[in-house]
Structures are given as structure tokens and as C-alpha cells.
C-alpha positions in Angstrom: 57.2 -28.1 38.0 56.0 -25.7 40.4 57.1 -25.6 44.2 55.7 -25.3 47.6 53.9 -21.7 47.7 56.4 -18.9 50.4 55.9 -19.1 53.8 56.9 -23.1 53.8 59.7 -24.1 56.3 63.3 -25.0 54.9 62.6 -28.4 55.7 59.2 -28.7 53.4 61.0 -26.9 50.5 63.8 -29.2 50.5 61.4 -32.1 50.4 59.4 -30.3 47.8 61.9 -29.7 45.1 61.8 -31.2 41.7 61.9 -34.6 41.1 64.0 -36.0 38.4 62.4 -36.7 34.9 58.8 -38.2 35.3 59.1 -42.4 34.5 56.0 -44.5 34.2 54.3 -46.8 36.8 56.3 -47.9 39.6 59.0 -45.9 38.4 57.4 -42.2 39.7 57.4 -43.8 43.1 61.0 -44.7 42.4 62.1 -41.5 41.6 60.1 -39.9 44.4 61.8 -42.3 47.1 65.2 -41.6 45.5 64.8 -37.7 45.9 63.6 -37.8 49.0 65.9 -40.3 50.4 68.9 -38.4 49.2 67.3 -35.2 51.0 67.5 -36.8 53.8 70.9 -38.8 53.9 72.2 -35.4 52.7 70.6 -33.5 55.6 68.6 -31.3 53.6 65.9 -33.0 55.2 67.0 -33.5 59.1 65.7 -35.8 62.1 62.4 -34.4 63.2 61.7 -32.4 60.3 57.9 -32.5 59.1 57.8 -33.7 55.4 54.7 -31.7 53.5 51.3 -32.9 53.2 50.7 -35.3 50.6 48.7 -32.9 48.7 51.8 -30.3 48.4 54.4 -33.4 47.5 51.8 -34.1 45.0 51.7 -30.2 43.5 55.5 -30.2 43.6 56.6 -33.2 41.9 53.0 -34.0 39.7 52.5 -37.3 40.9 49.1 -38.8 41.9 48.3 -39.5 45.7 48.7 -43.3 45.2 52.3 -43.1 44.1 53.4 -40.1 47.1 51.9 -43.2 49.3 54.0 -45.7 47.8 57.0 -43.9 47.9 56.3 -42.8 51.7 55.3 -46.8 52.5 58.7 -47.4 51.2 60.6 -44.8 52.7 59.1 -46.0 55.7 60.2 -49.4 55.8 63.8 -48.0 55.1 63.6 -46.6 58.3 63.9 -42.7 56.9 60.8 -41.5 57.8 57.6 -42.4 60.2 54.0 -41.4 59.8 51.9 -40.5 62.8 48.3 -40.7 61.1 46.3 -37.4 61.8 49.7 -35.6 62.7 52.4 -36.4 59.3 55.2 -37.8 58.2 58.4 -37.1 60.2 62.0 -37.7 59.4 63.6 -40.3 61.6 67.3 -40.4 62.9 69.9 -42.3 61.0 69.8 -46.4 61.8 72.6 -48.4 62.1 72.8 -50.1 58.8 70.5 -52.6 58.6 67.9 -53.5 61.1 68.6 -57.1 60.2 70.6 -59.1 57.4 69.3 -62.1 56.0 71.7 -65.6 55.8 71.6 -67.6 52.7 69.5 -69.9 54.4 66.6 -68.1 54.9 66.8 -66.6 51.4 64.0 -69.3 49.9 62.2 -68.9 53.1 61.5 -65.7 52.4 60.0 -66.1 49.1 57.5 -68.0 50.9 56.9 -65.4 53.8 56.7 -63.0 51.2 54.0 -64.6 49.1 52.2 -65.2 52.4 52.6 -61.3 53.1 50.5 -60.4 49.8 47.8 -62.5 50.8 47.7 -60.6 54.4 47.6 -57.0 52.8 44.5 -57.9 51.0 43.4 -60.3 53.9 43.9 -57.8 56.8 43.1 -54.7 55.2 39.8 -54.9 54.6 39.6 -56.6 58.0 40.8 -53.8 59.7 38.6 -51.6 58.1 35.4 -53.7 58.9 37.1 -54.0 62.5 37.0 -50.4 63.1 33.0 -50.0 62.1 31.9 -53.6 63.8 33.9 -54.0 67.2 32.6 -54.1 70.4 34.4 -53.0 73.7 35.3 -56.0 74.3 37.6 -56.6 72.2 39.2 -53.2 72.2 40.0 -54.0 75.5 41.5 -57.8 73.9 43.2 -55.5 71.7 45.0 -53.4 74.1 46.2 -56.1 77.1 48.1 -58.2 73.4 49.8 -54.5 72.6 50.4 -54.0 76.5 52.2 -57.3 76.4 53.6 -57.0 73.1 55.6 -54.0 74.3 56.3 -55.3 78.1 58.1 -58.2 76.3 59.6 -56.4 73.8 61.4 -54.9 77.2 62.1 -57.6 78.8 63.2 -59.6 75.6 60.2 -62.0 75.8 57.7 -63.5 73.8 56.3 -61.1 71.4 54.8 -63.8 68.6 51.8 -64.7 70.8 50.6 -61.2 71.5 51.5 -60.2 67.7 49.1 -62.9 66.8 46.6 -62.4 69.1 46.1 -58.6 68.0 45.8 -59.3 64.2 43.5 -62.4 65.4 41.1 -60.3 67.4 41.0 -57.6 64.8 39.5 -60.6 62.3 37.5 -61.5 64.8 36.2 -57.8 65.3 35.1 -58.0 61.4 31.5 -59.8 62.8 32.7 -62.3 60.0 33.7 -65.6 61.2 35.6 -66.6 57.9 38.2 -63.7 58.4 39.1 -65.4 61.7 39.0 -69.2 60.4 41.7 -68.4 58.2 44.0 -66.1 60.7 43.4 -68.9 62.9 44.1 -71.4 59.9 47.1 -70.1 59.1 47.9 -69.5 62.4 51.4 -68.3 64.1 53.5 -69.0 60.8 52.2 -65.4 59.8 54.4 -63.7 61.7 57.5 -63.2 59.5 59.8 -63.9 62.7 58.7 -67.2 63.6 60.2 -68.1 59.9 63.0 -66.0 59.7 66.2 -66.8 61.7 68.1 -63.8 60.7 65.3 -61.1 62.1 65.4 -62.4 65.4 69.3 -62.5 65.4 70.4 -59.2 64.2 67.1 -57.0 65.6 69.9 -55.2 68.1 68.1 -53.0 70.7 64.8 -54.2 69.7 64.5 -51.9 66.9 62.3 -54.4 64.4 60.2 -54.8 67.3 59.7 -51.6 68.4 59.1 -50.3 64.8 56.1 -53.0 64.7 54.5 -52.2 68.1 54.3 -48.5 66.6 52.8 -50.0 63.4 50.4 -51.7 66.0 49.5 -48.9 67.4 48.8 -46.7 64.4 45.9 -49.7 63.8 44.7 -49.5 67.1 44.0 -46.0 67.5 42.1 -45.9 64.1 39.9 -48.8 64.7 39.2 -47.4 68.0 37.6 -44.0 67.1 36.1 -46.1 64.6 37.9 -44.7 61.4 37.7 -47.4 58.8 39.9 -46.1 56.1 42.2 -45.2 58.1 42.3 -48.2 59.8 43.0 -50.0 56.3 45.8 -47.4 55.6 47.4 -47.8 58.9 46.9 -52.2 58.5 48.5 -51.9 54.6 51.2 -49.4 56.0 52.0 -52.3 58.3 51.9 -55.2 56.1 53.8 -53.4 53.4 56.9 -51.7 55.6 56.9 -55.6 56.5 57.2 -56.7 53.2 59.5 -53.6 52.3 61.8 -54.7 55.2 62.3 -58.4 53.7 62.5 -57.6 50.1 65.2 -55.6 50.7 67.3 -57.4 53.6 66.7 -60.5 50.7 68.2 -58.4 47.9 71.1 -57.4 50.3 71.7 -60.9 50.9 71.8 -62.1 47.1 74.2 -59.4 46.5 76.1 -60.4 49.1 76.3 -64.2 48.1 76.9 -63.1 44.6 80.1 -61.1 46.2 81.2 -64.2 48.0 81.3 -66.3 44.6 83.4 -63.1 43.0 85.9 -62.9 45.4 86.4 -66.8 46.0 90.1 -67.6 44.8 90.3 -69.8 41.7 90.4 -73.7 43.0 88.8 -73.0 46.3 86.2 -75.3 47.8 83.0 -74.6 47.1 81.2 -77.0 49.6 
């Protein structure tokens, strides 16, 4: 396959090398998220660096646009990268590991928050989308005091649920269609994946969850405010799905983690 034309940076020509073999489906996006990722664990890719554009990833490794978005949504939710619509996609510094681990008891919660999670993505993104061509001033302004309080609790280790709701509420109700809000406001608070998820709210040390979704937040915010519709849908799914992302794989990390447990369990111990 062909690279990134001279004149790129080091940093785009790392990202831009080869992928491995081309798969299938799902599996490009795989293999793109896997070569990436290890350019960046490896340093070959370092904080701050700007990945290419899209178009260029899509030259070097001769994948479509919809699976360099995938594999960017996921490497996102790793917490490897962060896109700044309108600007690009930026390699973050190194996490602790984990942002949060999930207990065994909120491992069948999660199927449920997760199911729930699908139905927002197809829910809020057109919502967004109709938000940023129908909404009025005021609730831009409705908008902006939830984020403002979003983030001044997220500070003072507050309430952030009520203003999380309250922005994706008034972005339904921004659609001009009242059927988008009667179900946000149907299925009311429970939305939030925190609210139903011990484990998030115990092991988000420093705030980091939380400070990765009031970003998110504002991504959706800016778009809907200069009235950008599609990317107000990108920015809404690039939410939804880094939230999905993020409890797919703290819920995989926990199965193998109870599947460990049983391993390790001397022969005639109590299993109760």
C-alpha cells in the first residue's frame, strides 16, 4: 500500500504505515485500531502528536471512511487519542490503567445499560442533528448553564447526573419534535450509565470519566450551536459510542477477571 506523500511530519508517517493484512468487516477496523494503538504505546506516535486526516489514513491503509471512524471512535474510548472536531485527532497522554473496573455485580447490569446505549445512538443522533438546524436561543442558553454546572460539580465532586440529563433533554427538546423529548423524559435519569453502574462512580479517580464526558458534551454543543447538523450527529454518536466502548470493555476485563478468580481457586475451597 502506498504511504503518506514527503513533506508529512514523523508523527503522521508513523500513523500512516501499513496496516497488517486487510480482514473483512469489523475486522479492518480491528486491525486499524491495533496498529495505531501499538504506535502509540510504542511511542512512535507521542502525546500531542496530530494523527493524519482521515482521508490520508484512508490512502495509506485502503480502508473506507466508515471503518478509519470506527477505529478512531474506538481508540477514543480507550483513552489513546481525542478528536477536536474542525481541528483533528490528537494523541493523548498515557492513563492510569483503567478509568474504571467493573465488579461482578454490575456485570448483568451492564448488558442492560448497554442495550439501552444502542437505542440512544440511533435515538440522540438524529436528535442532535435536528437540534442543531431547529433550536432557538433559548435553549442554547439551557444548554450551556447544564454544561456550566456539569463541570462546576465535576470540581467540586457534586451532582453531575441532573445536569447530564438535562443537556441531552434539552437537545430532544430542541428537535421542534415533542416525541423525541417524551421518550428522553420517559426513560428518564436511568440513561445515564452512572446512575446504574456502581463501579464507574467508584474507581473514576481524579474525575477522569467525567471530565472525558463534559468534553464529549462540548464537542455537541459547539456543533449544534453554529448550527452544523452532521456534525452535530458525529459529535452525539462519538459520545454515545466512546460510552459504549468504555463499558464493553471494562465488562470484558471483568469476565476475565472472574474467569481468573475460578482458575486460581485451590481445589476444595468454598465457592459461596
Amino acid at each position: 500500500m502506498s504511504s503518506l506523500s514527503t513533506g508529512t511530519t514523523a508523527s503522521n508517517e508513523a500513523a500512516a504505515s501499513p496496516a497488517a493484512p486487510r480482514r473483512r468487516g469489523r475486522g479492518l477496523a480491528h486491525g486499524l485500531v491495533d496498529d495505531l494503538g501499538e504506535k502509540i504505546r510504542s511511542q512512535q506516535l507521542r502525546p500531542g502528536d496530530k494523527l493524519p486526516t482521515e482521508s490520508a489514513i484512508m490512502q495509506s491503509y485502503g480502508v473506507s471512511r466508515t471503518v478509519v471512524r470506527e477505529a478512531l471512535s474506538k481508540l477514543q474510548a480507550n483513552g489513546l487519542v481525542e478528536t477536536h472536531h474542525g481541528v483533528g485527532t490528537f494523541v493523548l497522554q498515557p492513563r492510569t490503567a483503567g478509568m474504571f473496573r467493573l465488579e461482578g455485580s454490575d456485570i448483568a447490569t451492564t448488558v442492560d445499560v448497554l442495550a439501552v446505549l444502542e437505542l440512544r445512538i440511533s435515538l440522540e443522533t438524529e436528535s442532535a442533528g435536528l437540534a442543531a438546524s431547529r433550536h432557538s436561543e433559548e435553549h442554547l442558553v439551557s444548554m450551556r448553564q447544564a454544561l456550566d454546572e456539569f463541570e462546576r460539580n465535576v470540581d467540586e465532586a457534586g451532582d453531575t447526573v441532573a445536569p447530564d440529563f438535562r443537556f441531552h433533554l434539552t437537545i430532544a427538546q430542541a428537535t421542534g419534535n415533542p416525541y423525541f423529548a417524551d421518550i428522553m423524559t420517559h426513560l428518564g435519569t436511568t440513561i445515564i450509565p452512572r446512575t446504574r453502574i456502581a463501579a464507574i462512580r467508584t474507581h473514576d479517580r481524579r474525575g477522569e470519566y467525567l471530565s472525558r464526558v463534559n468534553r464529549e458534551h462540548e464537542e455537541i454543543f459547539a456543533a449544534i450551536s453554529r448550527r452544523d447538523a452532521e456534525s452535530a450527529r458525529a459529535a452525539m454518536r462519538i459520545h454515545l459510542t466512546n460510552s459504549r466502548e468504555r463499558l464493553r470493555v471494562a465488562q470484558e476485563a471483568a469476565k476475565l477477571a472472574d474467569t481468573a478468580a475460578v482458575e486460581t481457586r485451590p481445589a476444595g475451597s468454598a465457592t459461596t
